[in-house]
C-alpha positions in Angstrom: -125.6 -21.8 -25.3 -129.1 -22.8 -25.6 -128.1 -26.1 -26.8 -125.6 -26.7 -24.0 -128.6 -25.8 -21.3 -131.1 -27.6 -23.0 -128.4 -30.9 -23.4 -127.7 -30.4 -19.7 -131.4 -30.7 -18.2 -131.2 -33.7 -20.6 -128.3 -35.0 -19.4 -129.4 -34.8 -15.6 -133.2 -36.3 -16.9 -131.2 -39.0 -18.6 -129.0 -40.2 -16.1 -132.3 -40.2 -13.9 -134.2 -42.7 -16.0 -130.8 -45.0 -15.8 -130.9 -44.6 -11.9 -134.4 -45.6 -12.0 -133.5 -48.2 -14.9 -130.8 -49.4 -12.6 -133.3 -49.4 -9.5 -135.5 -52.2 -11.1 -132.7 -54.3 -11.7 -130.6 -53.8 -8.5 -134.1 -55.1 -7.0 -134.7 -57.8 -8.7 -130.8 -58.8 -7.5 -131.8 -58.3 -4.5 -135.2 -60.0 -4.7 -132.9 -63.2 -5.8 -130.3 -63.0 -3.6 -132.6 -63.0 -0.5 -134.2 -66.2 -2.3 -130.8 -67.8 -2.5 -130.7 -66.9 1.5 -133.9 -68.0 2.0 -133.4 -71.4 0.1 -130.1 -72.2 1.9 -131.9 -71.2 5.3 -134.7 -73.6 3.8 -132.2 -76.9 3.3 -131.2 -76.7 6.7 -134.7 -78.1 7.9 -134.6 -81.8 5.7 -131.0 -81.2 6.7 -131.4 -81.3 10.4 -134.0 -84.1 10.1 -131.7 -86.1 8.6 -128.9 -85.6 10.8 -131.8 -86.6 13.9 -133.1 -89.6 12.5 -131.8 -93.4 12.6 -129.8 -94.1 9.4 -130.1 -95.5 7.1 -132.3 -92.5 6.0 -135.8 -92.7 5.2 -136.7 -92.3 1.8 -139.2 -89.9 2.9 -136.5 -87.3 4.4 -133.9 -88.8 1.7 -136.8 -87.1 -1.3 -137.5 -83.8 1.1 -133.5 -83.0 1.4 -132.8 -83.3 -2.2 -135.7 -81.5 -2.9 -134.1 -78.4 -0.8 -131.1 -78.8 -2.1 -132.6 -78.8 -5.9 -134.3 -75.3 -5.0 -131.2 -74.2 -3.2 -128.9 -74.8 -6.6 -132.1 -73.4 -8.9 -131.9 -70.1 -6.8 -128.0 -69.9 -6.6 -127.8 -69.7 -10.0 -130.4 -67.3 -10.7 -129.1 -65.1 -8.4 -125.4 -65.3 -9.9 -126.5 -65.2 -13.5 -128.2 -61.7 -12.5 -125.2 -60.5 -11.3 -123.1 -61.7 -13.8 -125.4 -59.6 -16.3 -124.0 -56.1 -14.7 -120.8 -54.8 -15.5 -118.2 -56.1 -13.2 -116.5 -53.1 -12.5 -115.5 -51.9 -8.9 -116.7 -53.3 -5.5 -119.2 -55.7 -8.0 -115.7 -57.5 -8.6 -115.6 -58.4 -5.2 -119.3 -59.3 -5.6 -118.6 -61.7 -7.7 -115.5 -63.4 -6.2 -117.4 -63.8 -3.3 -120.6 -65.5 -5.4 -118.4 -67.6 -6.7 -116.5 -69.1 -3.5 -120.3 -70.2 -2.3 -120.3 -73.0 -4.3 -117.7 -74.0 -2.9 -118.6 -74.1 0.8 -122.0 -75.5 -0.2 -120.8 -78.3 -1.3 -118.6 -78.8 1.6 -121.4 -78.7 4.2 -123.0 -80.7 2.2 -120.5 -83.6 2.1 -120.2 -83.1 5.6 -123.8 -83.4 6.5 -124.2 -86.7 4.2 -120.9 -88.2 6.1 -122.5 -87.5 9.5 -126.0 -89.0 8.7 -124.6 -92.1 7.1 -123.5 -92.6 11.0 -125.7 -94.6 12.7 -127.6 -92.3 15.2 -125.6 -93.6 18.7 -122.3 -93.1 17.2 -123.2 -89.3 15.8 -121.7 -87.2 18.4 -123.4 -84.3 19.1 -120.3 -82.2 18.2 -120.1 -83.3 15.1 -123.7 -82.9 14.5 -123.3 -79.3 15.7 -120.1 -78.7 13.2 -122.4 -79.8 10.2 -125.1 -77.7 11.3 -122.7 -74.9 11.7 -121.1 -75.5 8.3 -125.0 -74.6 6.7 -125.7 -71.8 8.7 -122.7 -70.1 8.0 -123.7 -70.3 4.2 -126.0 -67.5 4.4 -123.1 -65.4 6.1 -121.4 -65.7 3.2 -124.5 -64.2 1.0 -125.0 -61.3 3.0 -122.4 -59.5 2.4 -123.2 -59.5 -1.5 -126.8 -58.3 -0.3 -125.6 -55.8 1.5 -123.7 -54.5 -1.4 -126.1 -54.3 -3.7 -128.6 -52.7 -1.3 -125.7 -49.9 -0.8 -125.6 -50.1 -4.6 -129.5 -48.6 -4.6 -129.4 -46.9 -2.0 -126.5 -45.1 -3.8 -129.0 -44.4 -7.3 -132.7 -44.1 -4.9 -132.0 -43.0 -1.4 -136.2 -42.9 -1.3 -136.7 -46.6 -1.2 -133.9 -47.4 0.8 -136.8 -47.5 4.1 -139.1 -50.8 2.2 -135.6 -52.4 0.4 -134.1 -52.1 4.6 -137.2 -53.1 5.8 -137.2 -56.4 3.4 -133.4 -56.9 4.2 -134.3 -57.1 7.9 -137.3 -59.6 7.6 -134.8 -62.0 5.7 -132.8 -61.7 8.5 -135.2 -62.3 10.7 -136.3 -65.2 8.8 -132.7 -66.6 8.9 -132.4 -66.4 12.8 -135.7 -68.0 13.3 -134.2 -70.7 10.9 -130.6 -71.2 13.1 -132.9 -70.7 16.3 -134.4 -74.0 14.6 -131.2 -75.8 14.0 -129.7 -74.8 17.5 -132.5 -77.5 19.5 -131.3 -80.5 16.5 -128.6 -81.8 18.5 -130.5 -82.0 21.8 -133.8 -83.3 19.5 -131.9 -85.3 17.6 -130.7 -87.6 21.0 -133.3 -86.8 23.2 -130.9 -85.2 25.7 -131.2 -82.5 28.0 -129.8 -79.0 26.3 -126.9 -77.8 28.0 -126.0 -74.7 29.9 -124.2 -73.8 26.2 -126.9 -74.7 24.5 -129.5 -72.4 26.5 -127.0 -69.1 26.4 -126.8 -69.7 22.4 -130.5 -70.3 22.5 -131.2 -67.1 24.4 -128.9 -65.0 22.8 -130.5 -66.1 19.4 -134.0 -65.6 20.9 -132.8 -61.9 22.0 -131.3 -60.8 18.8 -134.8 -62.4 17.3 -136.6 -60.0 19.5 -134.0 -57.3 18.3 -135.3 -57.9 14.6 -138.5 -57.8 15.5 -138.8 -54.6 17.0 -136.6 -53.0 13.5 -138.7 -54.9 11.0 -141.9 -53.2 13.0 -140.6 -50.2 12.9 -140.2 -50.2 9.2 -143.4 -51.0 9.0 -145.3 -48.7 11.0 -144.2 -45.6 9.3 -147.4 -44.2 7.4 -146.2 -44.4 3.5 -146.4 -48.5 3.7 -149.2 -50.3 2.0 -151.8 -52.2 3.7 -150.9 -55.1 2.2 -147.8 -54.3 4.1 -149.1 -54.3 7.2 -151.8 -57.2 6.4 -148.2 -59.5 5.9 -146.7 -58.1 9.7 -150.3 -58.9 10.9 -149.8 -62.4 10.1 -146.0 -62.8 11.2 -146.8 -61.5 14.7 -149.6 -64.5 14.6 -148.0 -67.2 12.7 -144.5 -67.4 13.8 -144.4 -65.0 17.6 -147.6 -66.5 18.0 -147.2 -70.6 17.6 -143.6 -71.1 16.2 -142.6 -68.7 19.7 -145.0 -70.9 21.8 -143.2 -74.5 20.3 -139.6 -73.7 21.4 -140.9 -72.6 24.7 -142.5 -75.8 24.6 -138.9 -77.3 23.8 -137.1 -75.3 26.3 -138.6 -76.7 29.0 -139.0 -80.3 28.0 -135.1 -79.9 27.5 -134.6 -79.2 31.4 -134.6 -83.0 31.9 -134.9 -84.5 28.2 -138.3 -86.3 26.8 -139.2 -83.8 24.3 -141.5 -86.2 22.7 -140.8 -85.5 18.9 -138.0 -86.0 16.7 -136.0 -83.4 14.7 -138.4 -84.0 11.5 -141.1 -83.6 13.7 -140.1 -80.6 15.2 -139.5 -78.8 11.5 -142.3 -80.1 10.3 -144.5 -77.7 13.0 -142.0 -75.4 13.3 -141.0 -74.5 9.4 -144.1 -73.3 8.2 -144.9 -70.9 10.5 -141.9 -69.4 9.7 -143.1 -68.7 5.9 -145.3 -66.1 7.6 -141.7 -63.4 8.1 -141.2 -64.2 4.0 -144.7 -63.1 3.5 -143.8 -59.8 4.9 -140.4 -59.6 3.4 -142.0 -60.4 -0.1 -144.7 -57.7 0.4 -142.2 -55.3 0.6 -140.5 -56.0 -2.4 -143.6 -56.0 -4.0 -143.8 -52.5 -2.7 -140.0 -51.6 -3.4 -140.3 -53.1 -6.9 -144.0 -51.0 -7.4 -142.5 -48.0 -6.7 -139.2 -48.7 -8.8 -141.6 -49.2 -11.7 -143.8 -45.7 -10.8 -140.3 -44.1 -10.6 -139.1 -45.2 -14.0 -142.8 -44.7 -15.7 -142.4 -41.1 -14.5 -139.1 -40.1 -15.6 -139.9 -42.1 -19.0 -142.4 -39.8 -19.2 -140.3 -36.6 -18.1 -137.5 -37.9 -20.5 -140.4 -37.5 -23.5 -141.3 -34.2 -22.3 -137.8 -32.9 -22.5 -137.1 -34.4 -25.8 -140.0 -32.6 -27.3 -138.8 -29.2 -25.5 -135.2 -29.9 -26.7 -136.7 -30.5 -30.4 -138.8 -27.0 -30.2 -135.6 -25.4 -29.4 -133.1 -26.9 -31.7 -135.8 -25.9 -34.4 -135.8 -22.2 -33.1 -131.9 -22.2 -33.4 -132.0 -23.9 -36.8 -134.1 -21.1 -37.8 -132.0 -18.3 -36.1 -129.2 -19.9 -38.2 -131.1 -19.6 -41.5 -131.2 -16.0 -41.0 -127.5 -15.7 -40.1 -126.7 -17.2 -42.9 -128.4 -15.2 -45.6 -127.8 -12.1 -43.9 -124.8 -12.2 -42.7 -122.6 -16.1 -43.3 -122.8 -16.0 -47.2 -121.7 -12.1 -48.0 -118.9 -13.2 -45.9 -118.1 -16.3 -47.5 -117.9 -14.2 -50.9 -115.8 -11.6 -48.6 -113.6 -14.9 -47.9 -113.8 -15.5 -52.2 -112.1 -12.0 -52.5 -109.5 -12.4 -49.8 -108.4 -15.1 -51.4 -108.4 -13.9 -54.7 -106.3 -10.7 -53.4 -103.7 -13.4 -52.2 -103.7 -14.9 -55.6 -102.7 -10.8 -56.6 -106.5 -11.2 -58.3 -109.3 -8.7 -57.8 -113.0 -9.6 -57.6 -115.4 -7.4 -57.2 -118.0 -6.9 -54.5 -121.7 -5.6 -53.8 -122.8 -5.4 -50.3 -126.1 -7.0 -49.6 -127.2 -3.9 -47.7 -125.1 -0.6 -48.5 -124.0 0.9 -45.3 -124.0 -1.7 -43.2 -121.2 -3.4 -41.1 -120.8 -6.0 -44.1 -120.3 -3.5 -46.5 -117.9 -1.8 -44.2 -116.1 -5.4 -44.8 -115.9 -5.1 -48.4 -114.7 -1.5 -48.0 -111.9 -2.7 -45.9 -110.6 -5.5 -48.1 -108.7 -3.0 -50.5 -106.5 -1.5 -47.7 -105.7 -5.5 -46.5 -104.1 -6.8 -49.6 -101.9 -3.9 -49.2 -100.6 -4.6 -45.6 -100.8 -8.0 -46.2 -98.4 -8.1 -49.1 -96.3 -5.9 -47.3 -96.1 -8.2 -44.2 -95.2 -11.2 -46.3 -92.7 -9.9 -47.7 -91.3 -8.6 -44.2 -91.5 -11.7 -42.4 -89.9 -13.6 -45.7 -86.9 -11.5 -45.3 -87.1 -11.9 -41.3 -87.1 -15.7 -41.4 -83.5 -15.9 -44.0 -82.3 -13.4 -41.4 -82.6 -15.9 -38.3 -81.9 -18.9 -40.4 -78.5 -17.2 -41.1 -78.0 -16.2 -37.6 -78.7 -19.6 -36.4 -76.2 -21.3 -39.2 -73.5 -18.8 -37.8 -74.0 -19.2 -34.9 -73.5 -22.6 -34.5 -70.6 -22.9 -37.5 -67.1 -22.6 -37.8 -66.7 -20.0 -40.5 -64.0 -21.4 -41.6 -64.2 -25.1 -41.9 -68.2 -25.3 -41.8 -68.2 -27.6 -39.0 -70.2 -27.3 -36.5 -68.1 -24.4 -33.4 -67.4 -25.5 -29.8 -70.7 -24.1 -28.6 -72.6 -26.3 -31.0 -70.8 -29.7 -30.3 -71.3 -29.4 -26.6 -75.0 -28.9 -27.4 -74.9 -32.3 -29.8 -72.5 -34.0 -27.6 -74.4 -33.3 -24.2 -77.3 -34.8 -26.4 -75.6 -38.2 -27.8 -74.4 -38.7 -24.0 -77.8 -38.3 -22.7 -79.0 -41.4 -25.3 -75.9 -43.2 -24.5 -76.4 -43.4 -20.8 -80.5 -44.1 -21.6 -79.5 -46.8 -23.9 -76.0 -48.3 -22.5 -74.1 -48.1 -26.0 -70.8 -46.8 -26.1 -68.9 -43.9 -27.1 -65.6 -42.5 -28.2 -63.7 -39.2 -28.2 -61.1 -38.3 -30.2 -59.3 -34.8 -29.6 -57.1 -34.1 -32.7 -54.2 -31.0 -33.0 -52.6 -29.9 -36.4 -48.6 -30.7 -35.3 -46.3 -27.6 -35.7 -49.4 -25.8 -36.8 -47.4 -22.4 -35.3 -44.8 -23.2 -37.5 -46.8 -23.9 -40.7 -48.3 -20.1 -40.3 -45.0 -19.0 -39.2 -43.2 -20.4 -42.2 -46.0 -20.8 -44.8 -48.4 -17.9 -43.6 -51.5 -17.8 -42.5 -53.3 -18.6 -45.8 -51.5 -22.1 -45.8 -52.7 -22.8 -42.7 -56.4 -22.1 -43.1 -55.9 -24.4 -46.0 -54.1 -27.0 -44.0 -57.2 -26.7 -41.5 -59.9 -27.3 -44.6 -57.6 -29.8 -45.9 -58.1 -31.7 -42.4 -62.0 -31.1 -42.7 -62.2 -32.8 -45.7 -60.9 -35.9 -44.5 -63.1 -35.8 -41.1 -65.9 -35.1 -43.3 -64.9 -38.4 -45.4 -64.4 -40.7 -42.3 -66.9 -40.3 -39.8 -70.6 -42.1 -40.0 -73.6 -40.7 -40.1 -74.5 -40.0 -36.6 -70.9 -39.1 -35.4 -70.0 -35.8 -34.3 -66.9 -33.8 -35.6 -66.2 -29.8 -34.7 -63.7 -27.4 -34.6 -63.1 -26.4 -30.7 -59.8 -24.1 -31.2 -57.4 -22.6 -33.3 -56.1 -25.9 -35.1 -58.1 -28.4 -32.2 -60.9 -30.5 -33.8 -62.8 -33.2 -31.8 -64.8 -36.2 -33.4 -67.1 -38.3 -31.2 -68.0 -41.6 -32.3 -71.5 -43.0 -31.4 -71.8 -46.7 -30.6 -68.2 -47.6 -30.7 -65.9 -49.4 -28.5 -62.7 -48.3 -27.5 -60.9 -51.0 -30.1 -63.1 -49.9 -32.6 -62.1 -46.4 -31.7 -58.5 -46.7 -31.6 -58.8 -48.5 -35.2 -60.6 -45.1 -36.8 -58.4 -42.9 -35.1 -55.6 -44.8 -36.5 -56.9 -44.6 -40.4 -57.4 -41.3 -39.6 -54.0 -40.3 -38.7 -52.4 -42.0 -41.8 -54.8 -40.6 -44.3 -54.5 -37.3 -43.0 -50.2 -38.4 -42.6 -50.7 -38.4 -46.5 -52.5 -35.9 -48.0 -51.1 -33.3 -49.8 -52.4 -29.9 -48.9 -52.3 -27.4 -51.6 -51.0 -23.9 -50.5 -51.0 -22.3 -53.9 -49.0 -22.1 -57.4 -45.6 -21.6 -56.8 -45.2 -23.6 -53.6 -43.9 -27.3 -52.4 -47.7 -28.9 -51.0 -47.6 -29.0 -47.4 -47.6 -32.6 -45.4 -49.1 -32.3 -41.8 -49.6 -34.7 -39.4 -52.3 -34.9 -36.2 -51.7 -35.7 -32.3 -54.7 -37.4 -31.0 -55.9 -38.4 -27.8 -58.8 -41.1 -27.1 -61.3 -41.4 -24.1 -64.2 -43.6 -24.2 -67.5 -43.9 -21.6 -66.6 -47.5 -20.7 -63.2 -46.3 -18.9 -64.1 -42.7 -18.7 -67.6 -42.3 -17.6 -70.2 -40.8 -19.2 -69.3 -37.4 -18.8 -68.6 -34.6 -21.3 -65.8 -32.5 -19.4 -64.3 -35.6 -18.1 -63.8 -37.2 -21.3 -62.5 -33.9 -22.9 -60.4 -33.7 -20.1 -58.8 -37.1 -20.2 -58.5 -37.0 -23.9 -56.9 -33.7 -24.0 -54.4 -35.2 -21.2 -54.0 -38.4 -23.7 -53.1 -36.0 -26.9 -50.8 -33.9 -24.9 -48.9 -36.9 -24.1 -49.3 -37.8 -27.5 -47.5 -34.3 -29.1 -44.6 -35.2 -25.8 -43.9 -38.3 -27.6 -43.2 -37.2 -31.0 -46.3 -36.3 -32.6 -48.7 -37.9 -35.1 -49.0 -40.8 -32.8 -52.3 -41.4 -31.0 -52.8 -41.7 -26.9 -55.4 -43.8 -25.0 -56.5 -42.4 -21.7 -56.2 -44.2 -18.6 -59.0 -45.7 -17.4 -60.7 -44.4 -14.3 
């Protein structure tokens, strides 16, 4: 018992250090997963200046989009090699089926983008501009809902950091909204045309669900357990991007009321992307925070986990010491109790000296004299008890007469044989066979000559049927054989050998008298015309054999099928 409690607290200490184990790495997945976001939010800016300026491209914006797109594919795949590292068991299936469509759809806006720029700049419509940048926002919907489950994954094993690990979530976010905020003026920027009245809603909506994000994200940071360093990385945010990144798309907003924005889309990104870097500042500090307090967790229950191994090795020494004792005192004079038990069973006697006289042992060894006794006497009991039911169970199952197995025990067999035949789809036949004239024969010869008519009979049943068919005695002279995977022309050709073999055989009735000749009437039913029933083949057979005996005798019947 002191083993099970102590391997319990360990059990519960253990599983702790794995949560906090599990912590660290869920953060780190997390950690890259935002990046991956973040980098894919980040192409969207070379993207968008491409997609506003006169092609052929620059070489300049040519060198700054590949460049995004380089970091883009380095973070993808450090992000999906850290999932692919856990277990892919559960909803981290899904995680990785959706990981792996990404690709996929980045490559398609992608393609998309590069077949809109190659356009010169008049001929871009601004739908189709909008489609591409569309087609690139809508990459980082498809990473959030892997974020999302790996932050339910932590806060599943550490509810306590789920506040900084939230708070983190909601700066990335905000960090992608500012970014689609960004991409929402390229079409108007990238023509110099006055935003429409569709344009402004989506602006304003964006801008509203912006100042949604804003208000969250401060709220996770002005709760008192945050570092300064923490609320140094809001600080800036609130200055760098609601400060001058806010200020420029006003700016925008109202130059877009007749057109003449006076900058281009590259221009515009180039002003209005750094600022931005300011919301990944704070979202970095946190999981600076998040990942600090992962690390304090696991350092603590490392050390906990040490503790408890050294309690758990204090007490399994006390217990092996508490054993030793046993053991002298009390396991070895009954193993050399267990020495003269057996002896006694081998009709030996050993002789025994109790460690301590008068004690419960000795009262043991005092005892072991009186059960030799009782248990010789119960062997010997429950030998002659088991040839008792043994012989019970022969006769009751045997025809005393013939040795075959009785009516009651070929029903049971039968009932059996049928159940297999119906699981399996083989077939089988019954054949019901009477003794012609048997009446007669004990009339005539007595009844002596026609038990040994009926053994005669046995004898050749016994000889003819396989192993795995069934023959009994049912009645008087009424035997029944059952043939397992047979046909009915297979049947019909054993039931006629049968008949002439039995047609011939000589049955001795004793010195003195003529042998006897007897002859059989037998009826045949099968499954395939019958069914698969017991009673209705005994029925239809008995039928057959009756019409059989109406006929003439020692003739054989078929049933008709069903």
């Amino acid at each position: 018992m002191a083993v099970l409690v102590v391997g319990r607290i360990m059990f519960v200490d253990w599983r702790e250090l794995r949560r906090a184990e599990n912590a660290v790495v869920l953060i780190e997945q997390l950690r890259l997963g935002m990046v991956a976001a973040e980098m894919v939010s980040r192409e969207r800016g070379p993207a968008n200046g491409v997609l506003g300026a006169e092609a052929p491209t620059s070489e300049v914006l040519k060198a700054s989009l590949v460049q995004a797109r380089e970091r883009t594919d380095q973070a993808y795949a450090a992000f999906a090699k850290a999932l692919r590292e856990v277990p892919q068991q559960g909803r981290r299936q899904s995680i990785g089926r959706q990981v792996e469509g990404f690709q996929t759809a980045l490559d398609q806006a992608r393609r998309r983008v590069d077949a809109v720029a190659a356009l010169p700049l008049a001929q871009r419509k601004p739908e189709s501009i909008k489609v591409a940048v569309d087609g690139m926002i809508r990459l980082v919907g498809m990473l959030r809902p892997v974020v999302m489950l790996v932050i339910d994954d932590l806060h599943e094993d550490q509810p306590a950091m789920s506040s900084v690990v939230v708070g983190a979530m909601l700066a990335s976010e905000l960090r992608e909204l500012t970014g689609q905020l960004g991409s929402l003026l390229t079409p108007a920027l990238s023509h110099d045309a006055p935003l429409s009245i569709e344009e402004r809603l989506a602006i304003e909506r964006m801008r509203g669900r912006i100042a949604q994000l804003r208000v969250l994200v401060a709220s996770r940071v002005g709760v008192g357990h945050v570092t300064d360093t923490v609320r140094q990385a809001h600080a800036r945010m609130e200055q760098d991007y609601f400060g001058r990144a806010d200020a420029l798309v006003t700016q925008v907003l109202k130059s877009g009321e007749h057109g003449g924005y006076g900058m281009s889309t590259a221009q515009f990104a180039a002003r209005y992307v750094p600022d931005m870097n300011a919301i990944l500042g704070l979202r970095d500090a946190l999981f600076d925070e998040g990942r600090a307090r992962g690390e304090a967790m696991h350092t603590e229950q490392r050390r906990t986990v040490s503790v408890m191994l050294g309690m758990t090795g204090l007490h399994i020494a006390l217990i092996v010491l508490g054993l030793y004792l046993m053991r002298r005192r009390v396991i070895k004079p009954l193993g050399r109790a267990t020495e003269a038990l057996e002896a006694m069973r081998e009709n030996r006697c050993v002789p025994l000296v109790a460690p301590v006289p008068g004690d419960e042992i000795a009262a043991v060894f005092d005892g072991i004299a009186a059960l030799q006794a009782q248990h010789q006497e119960r062997a010997a009991l429950e030998a002659e008890r088991d040839k008792l039911i043994e012989r019970l169970r022969v006769q009751s199952s045997t025809d005393f007469l013939t040795t075959l197995p009785n009516r009651r025990a070929f029903f049971e067999a039968a009932e059996a044989e049928l159940a297999r035949a119906r699981r399996h789809g083989y077939g089988l036949v019954l054949l019901l066979l009477d003794v012609d004239h048997f009446k007669r024969i004990n009339d005539t010869r007595g009844h002596a000559a026609g038990d040994r008519a009926l053994v005669a009979l046995t004898e050749v049943l016994k000889h003819s049927v396989r192993q795995g068919d069934i023959a009994a005695r049912i009645g008087g002279e009424e035997f029944v054989v059952l043939l397992s995977h047979c046909e009915r022309e297979d049947g019909l050709r054993f039931a006629e050998r049968l008949r002439e073999t039995v047609s011939t055989t000589l049955v001795d009735v004793g010195e003195g008298q003529e042998p006897l000749r007897i002859t059989v009437s037998i009826g045949l039913a099968d499954v395939r015309s019958q069914g698969v029933g017991l009673d209705q083949l005994l029925s239809r057979a008995d039928r057959a054999m009756y019409r059989a005996k109406n006929a003439g005798r020692d003739r054989i019947e078929v049933a008709e099928p069903t």
